[in-house]
C-alpha positions in Angstrom: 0.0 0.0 0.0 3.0 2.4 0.9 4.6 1.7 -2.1 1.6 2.4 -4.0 1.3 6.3 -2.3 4.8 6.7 -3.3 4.2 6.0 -6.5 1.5 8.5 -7.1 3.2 10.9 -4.9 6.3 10.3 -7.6 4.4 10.8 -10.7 2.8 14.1 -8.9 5.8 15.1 -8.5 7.3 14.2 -12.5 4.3 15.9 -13.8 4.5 19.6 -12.0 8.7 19.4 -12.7 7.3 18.7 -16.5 4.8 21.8 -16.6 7.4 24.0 -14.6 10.0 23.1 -17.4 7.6 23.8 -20.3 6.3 27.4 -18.9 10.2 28.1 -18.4 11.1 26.5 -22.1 7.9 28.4 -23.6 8.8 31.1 -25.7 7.8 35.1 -24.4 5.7 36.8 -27.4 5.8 40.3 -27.8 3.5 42.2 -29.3 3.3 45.3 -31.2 0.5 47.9 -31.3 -0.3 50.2 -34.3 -3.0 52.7 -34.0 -4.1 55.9 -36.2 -6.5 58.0 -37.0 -7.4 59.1 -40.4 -8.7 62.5 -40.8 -9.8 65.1 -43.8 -7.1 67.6 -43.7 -9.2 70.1 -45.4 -11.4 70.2 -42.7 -9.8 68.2 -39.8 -12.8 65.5 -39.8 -12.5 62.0 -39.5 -13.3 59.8 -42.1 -14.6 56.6 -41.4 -14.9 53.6 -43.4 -11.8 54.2 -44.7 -9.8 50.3 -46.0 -6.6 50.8 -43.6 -4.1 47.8 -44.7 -0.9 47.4 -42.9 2.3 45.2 -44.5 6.1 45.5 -43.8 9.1 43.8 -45.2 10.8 41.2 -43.3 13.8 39.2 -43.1 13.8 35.2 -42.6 16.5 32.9 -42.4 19.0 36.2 -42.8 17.7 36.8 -45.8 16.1 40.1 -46.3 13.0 40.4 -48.6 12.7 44.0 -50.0 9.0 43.1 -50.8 6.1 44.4 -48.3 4.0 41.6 -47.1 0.5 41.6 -46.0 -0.4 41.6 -42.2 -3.6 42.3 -41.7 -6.4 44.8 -42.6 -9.4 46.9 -40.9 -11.8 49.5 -41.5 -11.7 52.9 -39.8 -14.1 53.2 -37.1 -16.6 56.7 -37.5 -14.3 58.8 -35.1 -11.6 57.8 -38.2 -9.7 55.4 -35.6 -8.2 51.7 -36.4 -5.5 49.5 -34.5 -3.6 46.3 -35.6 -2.0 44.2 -32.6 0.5 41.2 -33.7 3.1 39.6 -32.7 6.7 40.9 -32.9 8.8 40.6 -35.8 12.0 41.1 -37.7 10.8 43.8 -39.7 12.9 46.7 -41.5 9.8 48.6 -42.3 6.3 49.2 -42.4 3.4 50.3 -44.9 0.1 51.7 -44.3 -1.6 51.7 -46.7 -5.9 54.1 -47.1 -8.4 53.8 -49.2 -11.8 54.8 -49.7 -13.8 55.9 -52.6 -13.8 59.2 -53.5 -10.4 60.2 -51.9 -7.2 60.3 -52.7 -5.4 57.2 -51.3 -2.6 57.7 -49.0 0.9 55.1 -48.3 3.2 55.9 -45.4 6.0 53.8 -44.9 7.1 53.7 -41.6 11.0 52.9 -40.1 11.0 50.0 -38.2 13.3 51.6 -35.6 10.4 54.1 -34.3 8.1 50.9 -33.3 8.5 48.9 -30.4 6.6 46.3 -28.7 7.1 48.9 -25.4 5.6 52.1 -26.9 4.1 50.9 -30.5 3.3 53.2 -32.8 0.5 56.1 -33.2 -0.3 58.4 -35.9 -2.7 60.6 -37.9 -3.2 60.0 -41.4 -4.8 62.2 -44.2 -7.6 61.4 -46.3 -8.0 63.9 -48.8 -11.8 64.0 -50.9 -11.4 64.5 -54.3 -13.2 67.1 -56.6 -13.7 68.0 -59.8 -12.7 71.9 -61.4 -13.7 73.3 -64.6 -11.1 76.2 -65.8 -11.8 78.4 -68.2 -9.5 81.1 -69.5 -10.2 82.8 -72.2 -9.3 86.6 -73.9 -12.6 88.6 -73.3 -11.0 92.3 -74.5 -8.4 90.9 -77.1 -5.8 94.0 -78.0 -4.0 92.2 -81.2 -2.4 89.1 -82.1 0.3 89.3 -79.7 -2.0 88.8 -76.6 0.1 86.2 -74.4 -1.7 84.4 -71.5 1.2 82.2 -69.3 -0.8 80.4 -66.2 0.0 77.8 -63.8 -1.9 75.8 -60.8 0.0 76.8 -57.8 -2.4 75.4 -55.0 -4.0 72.4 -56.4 -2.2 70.5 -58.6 -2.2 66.8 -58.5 0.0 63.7 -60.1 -3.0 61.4 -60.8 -5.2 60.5 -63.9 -6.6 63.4 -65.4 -5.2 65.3 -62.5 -4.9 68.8 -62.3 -1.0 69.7 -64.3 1.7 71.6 -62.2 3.1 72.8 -65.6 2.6 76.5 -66.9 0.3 76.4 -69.8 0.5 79.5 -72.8 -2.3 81.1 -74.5 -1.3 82.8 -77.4 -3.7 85.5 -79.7 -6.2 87.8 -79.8 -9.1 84.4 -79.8 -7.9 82.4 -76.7 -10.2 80.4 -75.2 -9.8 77.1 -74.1 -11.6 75.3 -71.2 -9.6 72.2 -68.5 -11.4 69.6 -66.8 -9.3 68.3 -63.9 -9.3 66.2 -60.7 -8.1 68.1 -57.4 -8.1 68.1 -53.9 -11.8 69.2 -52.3 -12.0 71.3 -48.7 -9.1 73.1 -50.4 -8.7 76.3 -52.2 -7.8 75.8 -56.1 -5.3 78.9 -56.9 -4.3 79.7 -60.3 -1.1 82.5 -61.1 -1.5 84.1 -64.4 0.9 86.6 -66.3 -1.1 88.4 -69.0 0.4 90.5 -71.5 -1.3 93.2 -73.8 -0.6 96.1 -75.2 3.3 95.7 -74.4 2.8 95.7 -71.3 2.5 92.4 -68.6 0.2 92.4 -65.7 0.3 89.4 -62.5 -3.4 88.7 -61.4 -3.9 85.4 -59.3 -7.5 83.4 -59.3 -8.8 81.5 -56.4 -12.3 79.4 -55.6 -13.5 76.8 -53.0 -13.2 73.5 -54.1 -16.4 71.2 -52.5 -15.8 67.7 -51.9 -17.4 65.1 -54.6 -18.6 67.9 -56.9 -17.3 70.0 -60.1 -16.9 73.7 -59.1 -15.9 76.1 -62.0 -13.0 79.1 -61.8 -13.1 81.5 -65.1 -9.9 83.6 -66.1 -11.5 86.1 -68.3 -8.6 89.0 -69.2 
């Protein structure tokens, strides 16, 4: 019977040593938070709803992929907030990527150095809506055929399919009239420079309107 208790008493004993050994054995997981908001510049709202997808690019087995893999991906809450939580990794950067309908997307790539599994990481991101401008500039009160029109977008000027151009566009003669159809940024001011010259002489005039989100505002030039 004694030898039967000291048995069990034994094998209690094996067992706890075996679970102390495997909670010291088990591998500590850090994890790292990321958390934003997203926000309409134009009028420092949030925008919810907005596809927030987070990747980095990693290195395995000492090699270093210069690709950005997926992690995960959420949907901004209505105040325009989102968080990821995963676990730690040997990353050398990371990529958040926005999207929503409508706006204009935004990436920020992010050094791995300024996130910790201590701190993690926090940002605001913009959003910015798109809109729509019709520009028309034409010579009301032509003077002769040397009328000269130079004009450039300096507020609203965008590197996108049929986005507004950043170049400086001519107009030459006394029957200039041309009209521009362009995508730009909306909840901000559109602001057009223009250097006219008539009659010898050259005059600087500069053209401004309020560009509403999701709709087609028009701006004429008439010199």
């Amino acid at each position: 019977m004694k030898t039967h208790i000291h048995m069990q008493v034994f094998l209690l004993i094996c067992l706890f040593t075996s679970v102390l050994l495997m909670s010291h054995c088990k591998k500590k997981e850090n994890n790292v938070k990321f958390s934003g908001k997203v926000i309409n510049p134009g009028n420092n709202q949030p925008v919810g709803d907005a596809q927030v997808s987070l990747s980095s690019t990693s290195v395995q087995s000492w090699v270093y992929n210069s690709n950005f893999q997926d992690i995960a991906s959420v949907n901004s809450n209505q105040d325009g907030s989102f968080e990821f939580e995963f676990e730690e990794q040997a990353a050398s950067a990371y990529r958040i990527y926005i999207y929503k309908s409508k706006y204009f997307s935004n990436t920020t790539v992010i050094n791995a150095n300024d996130v910790t599994s201590e701190s993690g990481y926090y940002s605001s991101f913009d959003l910015v809506p798109e809109a729509m401008i019709k520009l028309h500039v034409k010579n009301q009160t032509p003077a002769d055929s040397a009328d000269r029109i130079l004009y450039k977008i300096l507020r609203g000027a965008v590197s996108c399919p049929n986005g507004c151009p950043a170049s400086y566009i001519e107009g030459l003669g006394m029957n200039y009239d041309t009209l521009i159809t362009c995508k730009t940024e909306g909840d901000k001011y559109f602001l057009v420079e223009s250097n006219i010259t008539k009659g010898g002489g050259t005059t600087v005039r500069r053209d401004s309107v309020y560009m509403t989100p999701f709709d087609t505002t028009a701006l004429n030039i008439l010199y």
